[in-house]
N, CA, C and O atoms as CSV, one atom per row, in Angstrom:
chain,resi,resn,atom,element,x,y,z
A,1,UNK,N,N,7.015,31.677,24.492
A,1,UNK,CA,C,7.099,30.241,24.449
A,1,UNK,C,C,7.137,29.809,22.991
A,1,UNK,O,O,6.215,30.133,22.243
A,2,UNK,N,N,8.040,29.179,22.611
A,2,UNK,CA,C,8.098,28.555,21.500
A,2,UNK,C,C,7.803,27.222,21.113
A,2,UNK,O,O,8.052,26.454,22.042
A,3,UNK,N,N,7.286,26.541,19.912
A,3,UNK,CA,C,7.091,25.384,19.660
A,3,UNK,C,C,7.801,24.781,19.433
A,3,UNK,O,O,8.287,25.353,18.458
A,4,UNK,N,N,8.714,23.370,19.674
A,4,UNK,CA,C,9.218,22.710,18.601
A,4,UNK,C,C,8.853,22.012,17.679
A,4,UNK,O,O,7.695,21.623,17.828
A,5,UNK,N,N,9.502,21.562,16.469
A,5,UNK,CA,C,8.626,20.980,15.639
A,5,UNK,C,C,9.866,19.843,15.304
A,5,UNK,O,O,10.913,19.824,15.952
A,6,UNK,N,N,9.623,19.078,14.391
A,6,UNK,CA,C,10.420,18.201,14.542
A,6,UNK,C,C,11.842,18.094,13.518
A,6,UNK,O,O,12.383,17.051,13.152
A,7,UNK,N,N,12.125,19.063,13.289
A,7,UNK,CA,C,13.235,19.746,12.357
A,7,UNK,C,C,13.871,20.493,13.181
A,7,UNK,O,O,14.956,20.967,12.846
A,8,UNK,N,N,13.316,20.748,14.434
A,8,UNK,CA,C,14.260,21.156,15.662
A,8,UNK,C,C,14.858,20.185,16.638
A,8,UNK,O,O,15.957,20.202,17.194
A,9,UNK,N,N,13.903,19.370,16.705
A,9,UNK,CA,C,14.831,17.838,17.593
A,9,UNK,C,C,16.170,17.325,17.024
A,9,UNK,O,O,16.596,16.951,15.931
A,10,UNK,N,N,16.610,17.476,18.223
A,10,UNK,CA,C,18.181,16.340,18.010
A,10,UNK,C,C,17.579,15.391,17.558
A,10,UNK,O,O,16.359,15.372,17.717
A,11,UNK,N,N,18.159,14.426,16.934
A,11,UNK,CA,C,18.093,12.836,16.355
A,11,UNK,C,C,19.007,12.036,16.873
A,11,UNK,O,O,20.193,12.365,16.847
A,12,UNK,N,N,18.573,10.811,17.446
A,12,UNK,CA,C,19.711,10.165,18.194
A,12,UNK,C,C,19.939,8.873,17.404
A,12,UNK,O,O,19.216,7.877,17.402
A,13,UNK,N,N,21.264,9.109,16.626
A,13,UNK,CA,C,21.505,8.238,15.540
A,13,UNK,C,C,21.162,8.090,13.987
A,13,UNK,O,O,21.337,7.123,13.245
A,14,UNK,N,N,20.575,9.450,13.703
A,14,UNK,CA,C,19.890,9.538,12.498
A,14,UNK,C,C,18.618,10.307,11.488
A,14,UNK,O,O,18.423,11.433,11.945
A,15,UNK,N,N,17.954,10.104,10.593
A,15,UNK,CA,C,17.030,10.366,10.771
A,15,UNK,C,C,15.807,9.616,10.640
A,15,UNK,O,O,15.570,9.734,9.438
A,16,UNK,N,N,15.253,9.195,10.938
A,16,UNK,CA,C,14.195,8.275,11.318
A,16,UNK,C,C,13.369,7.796,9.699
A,16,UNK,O,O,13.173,6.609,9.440
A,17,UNK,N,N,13.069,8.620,8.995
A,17,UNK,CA,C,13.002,8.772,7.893
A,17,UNK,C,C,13.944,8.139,6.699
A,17,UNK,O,O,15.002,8.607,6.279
A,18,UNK,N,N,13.136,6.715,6.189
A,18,UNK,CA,C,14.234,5.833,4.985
A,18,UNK,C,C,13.476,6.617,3.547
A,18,UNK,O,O,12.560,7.405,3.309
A,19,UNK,N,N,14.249,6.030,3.003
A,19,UNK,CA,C,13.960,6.316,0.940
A,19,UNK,C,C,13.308,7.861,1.281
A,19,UNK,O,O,12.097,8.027,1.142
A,20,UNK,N,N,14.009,8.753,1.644
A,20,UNK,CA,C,13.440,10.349,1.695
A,20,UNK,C,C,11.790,10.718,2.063
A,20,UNK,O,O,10.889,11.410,1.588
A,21,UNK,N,N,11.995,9.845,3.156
A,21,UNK,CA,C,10.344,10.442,3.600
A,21,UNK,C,C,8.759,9.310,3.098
A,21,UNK,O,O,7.539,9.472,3.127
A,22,UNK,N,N,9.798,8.083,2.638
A,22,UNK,CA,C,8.924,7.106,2.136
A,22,UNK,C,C,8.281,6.348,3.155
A,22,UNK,O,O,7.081,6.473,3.399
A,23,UNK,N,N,9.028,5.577,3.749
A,23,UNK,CA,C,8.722,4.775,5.241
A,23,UNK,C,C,9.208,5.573,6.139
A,23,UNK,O,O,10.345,6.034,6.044
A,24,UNK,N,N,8.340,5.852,7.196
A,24,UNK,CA,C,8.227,6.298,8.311
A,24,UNK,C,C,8.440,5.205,9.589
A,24,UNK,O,O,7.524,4.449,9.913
A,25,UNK,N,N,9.550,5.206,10.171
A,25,UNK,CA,C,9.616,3.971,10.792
A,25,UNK,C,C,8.687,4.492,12.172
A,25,UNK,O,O,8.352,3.417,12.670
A,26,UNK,N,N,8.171,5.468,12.938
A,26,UNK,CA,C,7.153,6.244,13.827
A,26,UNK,C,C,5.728,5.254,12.757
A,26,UNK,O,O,5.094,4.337,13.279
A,27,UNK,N,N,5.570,5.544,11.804
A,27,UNK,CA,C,4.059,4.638,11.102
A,27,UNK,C,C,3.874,3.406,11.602
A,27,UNK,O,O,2.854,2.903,12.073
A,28,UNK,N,N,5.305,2.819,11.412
A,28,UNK,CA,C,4.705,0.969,11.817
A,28,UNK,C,C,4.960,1.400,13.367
A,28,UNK,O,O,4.149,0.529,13.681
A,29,UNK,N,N,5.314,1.902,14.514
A,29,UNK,CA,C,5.627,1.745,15.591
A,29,UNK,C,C,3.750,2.056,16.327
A,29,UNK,O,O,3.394,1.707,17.453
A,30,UNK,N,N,2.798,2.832,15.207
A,30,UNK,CA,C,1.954,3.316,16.055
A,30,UNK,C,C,0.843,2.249,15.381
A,30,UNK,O,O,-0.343,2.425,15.661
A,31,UNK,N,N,1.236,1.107,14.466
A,31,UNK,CA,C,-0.117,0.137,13.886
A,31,UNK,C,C,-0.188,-0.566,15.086
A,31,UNK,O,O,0.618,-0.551,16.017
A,32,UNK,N,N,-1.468,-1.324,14.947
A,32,UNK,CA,C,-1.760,-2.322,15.858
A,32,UNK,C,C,-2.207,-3.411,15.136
A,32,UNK,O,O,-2.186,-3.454,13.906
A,33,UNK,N,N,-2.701,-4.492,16.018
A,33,UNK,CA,C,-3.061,-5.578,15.194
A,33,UNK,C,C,-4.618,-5.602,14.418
A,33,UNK,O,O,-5.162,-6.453,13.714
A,34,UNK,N,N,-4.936,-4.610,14.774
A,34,UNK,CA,C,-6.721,-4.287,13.667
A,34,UNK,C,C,-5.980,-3.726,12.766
A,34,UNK,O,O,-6.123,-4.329,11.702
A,35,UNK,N,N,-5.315,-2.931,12.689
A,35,UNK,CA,C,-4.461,-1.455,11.612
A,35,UNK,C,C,-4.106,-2.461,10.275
A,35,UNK,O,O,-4.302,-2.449,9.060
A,36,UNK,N,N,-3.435,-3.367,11.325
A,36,UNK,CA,C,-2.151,-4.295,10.356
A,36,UNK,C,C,-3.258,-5.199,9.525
A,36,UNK,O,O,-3.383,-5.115,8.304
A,37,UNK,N,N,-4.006,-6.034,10.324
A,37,UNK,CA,C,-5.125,-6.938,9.555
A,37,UNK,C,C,-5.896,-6.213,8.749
A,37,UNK,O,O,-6.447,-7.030,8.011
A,38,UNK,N,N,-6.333,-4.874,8.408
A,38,UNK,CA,C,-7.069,-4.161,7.897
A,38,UNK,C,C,-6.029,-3.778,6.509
A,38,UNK,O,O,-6.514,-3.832,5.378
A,39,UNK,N,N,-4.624,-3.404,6.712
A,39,UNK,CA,C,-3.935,-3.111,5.726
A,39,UNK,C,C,-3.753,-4.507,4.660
A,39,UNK,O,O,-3.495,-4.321,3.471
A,40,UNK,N,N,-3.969,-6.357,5.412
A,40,UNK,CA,C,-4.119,-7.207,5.001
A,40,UNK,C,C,-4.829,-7.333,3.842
A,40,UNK,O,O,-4.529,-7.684,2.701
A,41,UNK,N,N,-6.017,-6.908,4.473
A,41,UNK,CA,C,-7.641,-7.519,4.089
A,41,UNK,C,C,-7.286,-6.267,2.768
A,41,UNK,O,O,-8.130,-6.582,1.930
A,42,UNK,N,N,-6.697,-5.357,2.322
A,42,UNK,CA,C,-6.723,-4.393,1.651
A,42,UNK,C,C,-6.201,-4.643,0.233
A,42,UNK,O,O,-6.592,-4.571,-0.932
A,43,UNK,N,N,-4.815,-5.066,1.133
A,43,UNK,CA,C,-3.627,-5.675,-0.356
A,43,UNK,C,C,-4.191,-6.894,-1.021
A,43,UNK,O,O,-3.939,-7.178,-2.192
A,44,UNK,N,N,-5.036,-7.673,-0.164
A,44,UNK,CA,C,-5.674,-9.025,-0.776
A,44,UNK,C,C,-7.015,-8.589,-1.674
A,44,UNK,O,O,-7.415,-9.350,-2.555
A,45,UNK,N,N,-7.636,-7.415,-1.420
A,45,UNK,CA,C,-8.198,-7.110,-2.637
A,45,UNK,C,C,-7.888,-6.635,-3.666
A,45,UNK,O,O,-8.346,-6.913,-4.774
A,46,UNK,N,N,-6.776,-5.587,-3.296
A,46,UNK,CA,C,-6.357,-5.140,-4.085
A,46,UNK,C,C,-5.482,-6.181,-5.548
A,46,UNK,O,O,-5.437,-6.073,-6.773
A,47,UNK,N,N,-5.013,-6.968,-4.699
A,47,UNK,CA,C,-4.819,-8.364,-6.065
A,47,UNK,C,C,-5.533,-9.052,-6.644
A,47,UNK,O,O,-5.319,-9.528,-7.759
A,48,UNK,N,N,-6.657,-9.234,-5.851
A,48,UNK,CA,C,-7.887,-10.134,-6.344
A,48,UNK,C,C,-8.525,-9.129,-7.233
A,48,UNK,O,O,-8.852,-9.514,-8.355
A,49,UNK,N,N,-8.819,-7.519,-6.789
A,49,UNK,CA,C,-9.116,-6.523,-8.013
A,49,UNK,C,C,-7.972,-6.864,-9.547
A,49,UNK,O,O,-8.544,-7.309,-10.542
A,50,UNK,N,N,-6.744,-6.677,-9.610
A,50,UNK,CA,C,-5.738,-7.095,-10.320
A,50,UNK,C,C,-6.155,-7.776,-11.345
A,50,UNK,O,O,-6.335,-7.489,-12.528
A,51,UNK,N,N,-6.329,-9.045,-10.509
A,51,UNK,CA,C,-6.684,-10.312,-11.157
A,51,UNK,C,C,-7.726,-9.810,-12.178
A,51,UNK,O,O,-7.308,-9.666,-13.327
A,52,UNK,N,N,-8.753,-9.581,-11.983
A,52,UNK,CA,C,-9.790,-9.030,-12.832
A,52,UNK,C,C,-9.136,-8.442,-14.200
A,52,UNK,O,O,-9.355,-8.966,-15.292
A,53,UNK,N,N,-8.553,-7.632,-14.077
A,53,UNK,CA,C,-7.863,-6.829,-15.257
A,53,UNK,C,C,-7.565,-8.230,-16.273
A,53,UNK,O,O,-8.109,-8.176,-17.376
A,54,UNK,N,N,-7.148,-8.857,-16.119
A,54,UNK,CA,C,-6.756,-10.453,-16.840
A,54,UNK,C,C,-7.906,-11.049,-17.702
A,54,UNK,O,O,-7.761,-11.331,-18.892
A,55,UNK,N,N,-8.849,-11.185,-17.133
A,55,UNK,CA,C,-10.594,-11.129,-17.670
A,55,UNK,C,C,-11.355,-11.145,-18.663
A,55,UNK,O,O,-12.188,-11.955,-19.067
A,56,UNK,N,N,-10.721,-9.447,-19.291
A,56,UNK,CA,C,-11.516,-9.199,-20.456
A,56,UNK,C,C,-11.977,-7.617,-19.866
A,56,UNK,O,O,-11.692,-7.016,-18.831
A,57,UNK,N,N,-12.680,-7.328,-20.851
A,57,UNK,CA,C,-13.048,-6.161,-20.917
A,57,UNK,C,C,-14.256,-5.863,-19.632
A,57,UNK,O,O,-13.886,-5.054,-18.781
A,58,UNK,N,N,-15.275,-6.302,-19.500
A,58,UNK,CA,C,-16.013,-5.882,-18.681
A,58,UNK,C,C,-15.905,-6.270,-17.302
A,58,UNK,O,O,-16.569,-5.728,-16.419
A,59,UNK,N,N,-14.716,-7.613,-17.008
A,59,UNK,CA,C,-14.145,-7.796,-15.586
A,59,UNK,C,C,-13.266,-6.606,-14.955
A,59,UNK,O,O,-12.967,-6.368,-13.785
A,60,UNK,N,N,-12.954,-5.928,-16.193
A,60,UNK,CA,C,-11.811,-4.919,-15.794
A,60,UNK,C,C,-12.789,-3.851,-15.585
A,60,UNK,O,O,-12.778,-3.280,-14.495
A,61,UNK,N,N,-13.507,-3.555,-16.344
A,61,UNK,CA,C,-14.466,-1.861,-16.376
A,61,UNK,C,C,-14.992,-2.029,-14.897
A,61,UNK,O,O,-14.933,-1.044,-14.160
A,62,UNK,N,N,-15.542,-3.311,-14.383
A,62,UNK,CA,C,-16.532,-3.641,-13.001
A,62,UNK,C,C,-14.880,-3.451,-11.858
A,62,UNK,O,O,-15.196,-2.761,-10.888
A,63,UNK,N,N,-13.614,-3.801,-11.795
A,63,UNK,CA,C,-12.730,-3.970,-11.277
A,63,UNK,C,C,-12.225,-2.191,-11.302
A,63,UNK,O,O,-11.846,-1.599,-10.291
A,64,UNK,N,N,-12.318,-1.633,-12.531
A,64,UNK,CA,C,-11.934,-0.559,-12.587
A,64,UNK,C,C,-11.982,1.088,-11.172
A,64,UNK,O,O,-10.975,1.682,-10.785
A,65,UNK,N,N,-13.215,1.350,-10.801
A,65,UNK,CA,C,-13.872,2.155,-10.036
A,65,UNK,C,C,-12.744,1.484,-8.017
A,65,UNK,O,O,-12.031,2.201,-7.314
A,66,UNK,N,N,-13.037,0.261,-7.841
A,66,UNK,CA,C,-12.895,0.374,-6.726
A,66,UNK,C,C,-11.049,-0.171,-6.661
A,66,UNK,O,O,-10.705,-0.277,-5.484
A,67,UNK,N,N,-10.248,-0.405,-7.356
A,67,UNK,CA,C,-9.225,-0.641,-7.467
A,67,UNK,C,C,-8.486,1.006,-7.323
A,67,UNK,O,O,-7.368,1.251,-6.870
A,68,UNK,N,N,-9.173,1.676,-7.689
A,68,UNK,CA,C,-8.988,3.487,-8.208
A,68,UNK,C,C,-8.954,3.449,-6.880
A,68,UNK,O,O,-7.884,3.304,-6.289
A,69,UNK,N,N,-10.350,3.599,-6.117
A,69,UNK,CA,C,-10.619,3.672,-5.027
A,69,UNK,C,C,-9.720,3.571,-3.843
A,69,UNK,O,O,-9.391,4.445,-3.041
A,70,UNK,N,N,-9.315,1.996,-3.926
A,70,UNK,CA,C,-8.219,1.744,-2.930
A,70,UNK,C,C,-6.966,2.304,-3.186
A,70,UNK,O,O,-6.308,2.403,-2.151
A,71,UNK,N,N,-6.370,2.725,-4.233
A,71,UNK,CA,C,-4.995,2.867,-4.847
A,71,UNK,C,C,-4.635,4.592,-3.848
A,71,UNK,O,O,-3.732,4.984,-3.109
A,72,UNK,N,N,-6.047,5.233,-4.442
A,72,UNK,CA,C,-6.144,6.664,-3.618
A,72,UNK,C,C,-6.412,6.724,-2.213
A,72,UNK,O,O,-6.409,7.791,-1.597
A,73,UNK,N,N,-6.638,5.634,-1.697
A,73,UNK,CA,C,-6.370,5.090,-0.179
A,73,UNK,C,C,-5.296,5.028,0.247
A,73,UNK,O,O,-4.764,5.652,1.165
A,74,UNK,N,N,-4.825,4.051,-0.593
A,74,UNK,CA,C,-3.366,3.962,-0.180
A,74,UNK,C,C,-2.293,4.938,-0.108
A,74,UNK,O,O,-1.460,5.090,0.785
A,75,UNK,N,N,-2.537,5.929,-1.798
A,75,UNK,CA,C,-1.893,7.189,-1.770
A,75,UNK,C,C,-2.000,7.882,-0.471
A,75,UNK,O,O,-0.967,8.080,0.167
A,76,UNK,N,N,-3.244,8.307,0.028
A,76,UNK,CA,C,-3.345,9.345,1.115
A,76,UNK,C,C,-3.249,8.646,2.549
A,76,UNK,O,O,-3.481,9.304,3.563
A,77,UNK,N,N,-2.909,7.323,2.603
A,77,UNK,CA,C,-2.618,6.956,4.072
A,77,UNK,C,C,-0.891,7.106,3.660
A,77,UNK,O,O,-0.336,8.132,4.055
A,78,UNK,N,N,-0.252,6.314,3.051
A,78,UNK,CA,C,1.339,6.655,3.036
A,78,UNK,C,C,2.084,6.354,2.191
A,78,UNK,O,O,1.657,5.266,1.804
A,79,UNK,N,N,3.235,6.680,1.436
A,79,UNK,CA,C,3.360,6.178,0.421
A,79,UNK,C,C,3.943,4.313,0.537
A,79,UNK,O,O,3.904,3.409,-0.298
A,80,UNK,N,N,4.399,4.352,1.830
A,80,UNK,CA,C,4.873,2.914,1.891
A,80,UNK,C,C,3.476,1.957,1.440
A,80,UNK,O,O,3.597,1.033,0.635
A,81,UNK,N,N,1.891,2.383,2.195
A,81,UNK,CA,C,0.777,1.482,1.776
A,81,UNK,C,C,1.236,1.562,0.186
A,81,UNK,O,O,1.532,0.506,-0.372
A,82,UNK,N,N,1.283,2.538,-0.385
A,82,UNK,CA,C,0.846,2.584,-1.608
A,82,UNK,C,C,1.540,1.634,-2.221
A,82,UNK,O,O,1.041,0.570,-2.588
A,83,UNK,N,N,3.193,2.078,-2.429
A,83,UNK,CA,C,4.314,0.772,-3.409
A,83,UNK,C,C,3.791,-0.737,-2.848
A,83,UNK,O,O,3.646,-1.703,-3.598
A,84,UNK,N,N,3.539,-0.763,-1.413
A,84,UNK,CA,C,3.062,-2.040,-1.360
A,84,UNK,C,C,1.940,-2.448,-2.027
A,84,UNK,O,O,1.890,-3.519,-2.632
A,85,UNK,N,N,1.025,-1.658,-1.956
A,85,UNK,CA,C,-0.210,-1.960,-3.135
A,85,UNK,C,C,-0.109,-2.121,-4.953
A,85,UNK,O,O,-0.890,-2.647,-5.746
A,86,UNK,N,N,1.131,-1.458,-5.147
A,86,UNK,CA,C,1.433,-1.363,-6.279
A,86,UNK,C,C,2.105,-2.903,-6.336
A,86,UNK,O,O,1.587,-3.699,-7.119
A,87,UNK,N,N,3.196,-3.318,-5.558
A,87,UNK,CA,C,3.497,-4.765,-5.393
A,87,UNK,C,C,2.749,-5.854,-5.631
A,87,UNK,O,O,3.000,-6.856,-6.301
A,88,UNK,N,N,1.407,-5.422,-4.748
A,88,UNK,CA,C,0.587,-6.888,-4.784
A,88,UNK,C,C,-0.271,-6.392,-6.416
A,88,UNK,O,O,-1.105,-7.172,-6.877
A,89,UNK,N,N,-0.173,-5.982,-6.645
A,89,UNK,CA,C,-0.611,-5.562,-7.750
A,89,UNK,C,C,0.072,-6.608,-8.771
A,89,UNK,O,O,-0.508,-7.563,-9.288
A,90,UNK,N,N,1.675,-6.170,-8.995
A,90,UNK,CA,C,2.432,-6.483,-9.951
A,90,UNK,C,C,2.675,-7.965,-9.682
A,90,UNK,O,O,3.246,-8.648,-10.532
A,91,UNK,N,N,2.201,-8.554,-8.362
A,91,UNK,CA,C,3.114,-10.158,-7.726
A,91,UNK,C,C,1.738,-10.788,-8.218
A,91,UNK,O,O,1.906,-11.864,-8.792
A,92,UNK,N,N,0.298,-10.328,-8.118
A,92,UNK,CA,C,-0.924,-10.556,-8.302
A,92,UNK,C,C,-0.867,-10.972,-10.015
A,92,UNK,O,O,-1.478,-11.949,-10.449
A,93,UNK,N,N,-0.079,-10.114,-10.839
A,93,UNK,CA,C,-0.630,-10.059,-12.199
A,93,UNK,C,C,0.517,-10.987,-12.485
A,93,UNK,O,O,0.209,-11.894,-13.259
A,94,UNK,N,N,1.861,-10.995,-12.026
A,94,UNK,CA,C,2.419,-12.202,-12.413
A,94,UNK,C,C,2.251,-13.395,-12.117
A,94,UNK,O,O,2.614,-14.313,-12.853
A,95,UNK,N,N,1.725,-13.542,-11.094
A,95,UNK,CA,C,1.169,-15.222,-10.481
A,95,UNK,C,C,0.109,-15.484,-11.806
A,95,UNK,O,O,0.498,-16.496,-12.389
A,96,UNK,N,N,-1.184,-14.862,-12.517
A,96,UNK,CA,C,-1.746,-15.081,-12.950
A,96,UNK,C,C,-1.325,-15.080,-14.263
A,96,UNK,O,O,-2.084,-15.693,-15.014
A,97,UNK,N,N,-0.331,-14.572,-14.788
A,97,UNK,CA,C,0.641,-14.578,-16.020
A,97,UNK,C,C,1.116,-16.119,-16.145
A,97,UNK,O,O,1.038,-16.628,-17.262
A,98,UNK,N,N,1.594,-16.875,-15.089
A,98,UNK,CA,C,2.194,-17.854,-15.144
A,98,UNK,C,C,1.673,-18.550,-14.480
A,98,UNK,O,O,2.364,-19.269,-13.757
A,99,UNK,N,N,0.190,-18.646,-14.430
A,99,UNK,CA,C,-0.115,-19.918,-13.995
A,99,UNK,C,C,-0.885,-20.425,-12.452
A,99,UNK,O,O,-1.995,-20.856,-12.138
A,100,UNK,N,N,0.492,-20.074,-11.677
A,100,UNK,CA,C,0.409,-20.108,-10.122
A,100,UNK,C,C,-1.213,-19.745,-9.587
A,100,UNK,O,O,-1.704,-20.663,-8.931
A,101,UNK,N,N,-1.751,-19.012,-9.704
A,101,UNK,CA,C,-2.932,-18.771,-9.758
A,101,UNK,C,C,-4.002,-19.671,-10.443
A,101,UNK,O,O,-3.756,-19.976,-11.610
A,102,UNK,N,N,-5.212,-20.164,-9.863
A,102,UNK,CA,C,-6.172,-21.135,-10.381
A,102,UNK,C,C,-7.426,-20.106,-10.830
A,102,UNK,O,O,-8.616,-20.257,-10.553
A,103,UNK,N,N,-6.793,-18.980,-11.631
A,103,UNK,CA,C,-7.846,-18.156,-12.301
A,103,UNK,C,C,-7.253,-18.149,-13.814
A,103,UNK,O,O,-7.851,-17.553,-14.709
């Protein structure tokens, strides 16, 4: 008896797999609505961590540890969490660059 694995499946129409293994379109098919609100509640710290960096020196050192934290979260759940974290990151530090932000 043999296994298949999934480099043995036909593909019907493709391969399921965008940007070489980046988004997994099987990932969003298996979130739910805790998964999704939890990935929310994540990216919104992760900007509000951001923000900190803007601060000064010891907003950033206190911001430093759990921003790490989440980033290597994000790394090891997928890389799609991650660029998105890297996003709110970069959309986080430009809102506060220009203003848009009441920090």
């Amino acid at each position: 008896m043999s296994s298949s694995s999934t480099a043995d499946r036909p593909t019907d129409g493709g391969d399921p797999r965008l940007l070489g293994g980046m988004f997994d379109l099987e990932e969003f098919r298996r979130r739910n609505a805790v998964s999704l609100g939890m990935d929310a509640l994540i990216l919104v710290s992760t900007g509000f961590l951001a923000i900190l960096f803007t601060k000064g020196f010891w907003p950033s050192a206190i911001a430093a540890v759990p921003i790490a934290t989440l980033l290597y979260f994000g790394w090891a759940s997928s890389k799609g969490f991650f660029v998105s974290q890297l996003l709110a990151i970069a959309l986080a530090l430009v809102a506060t660059a220009t203003y848009m932000l009441p920090y």
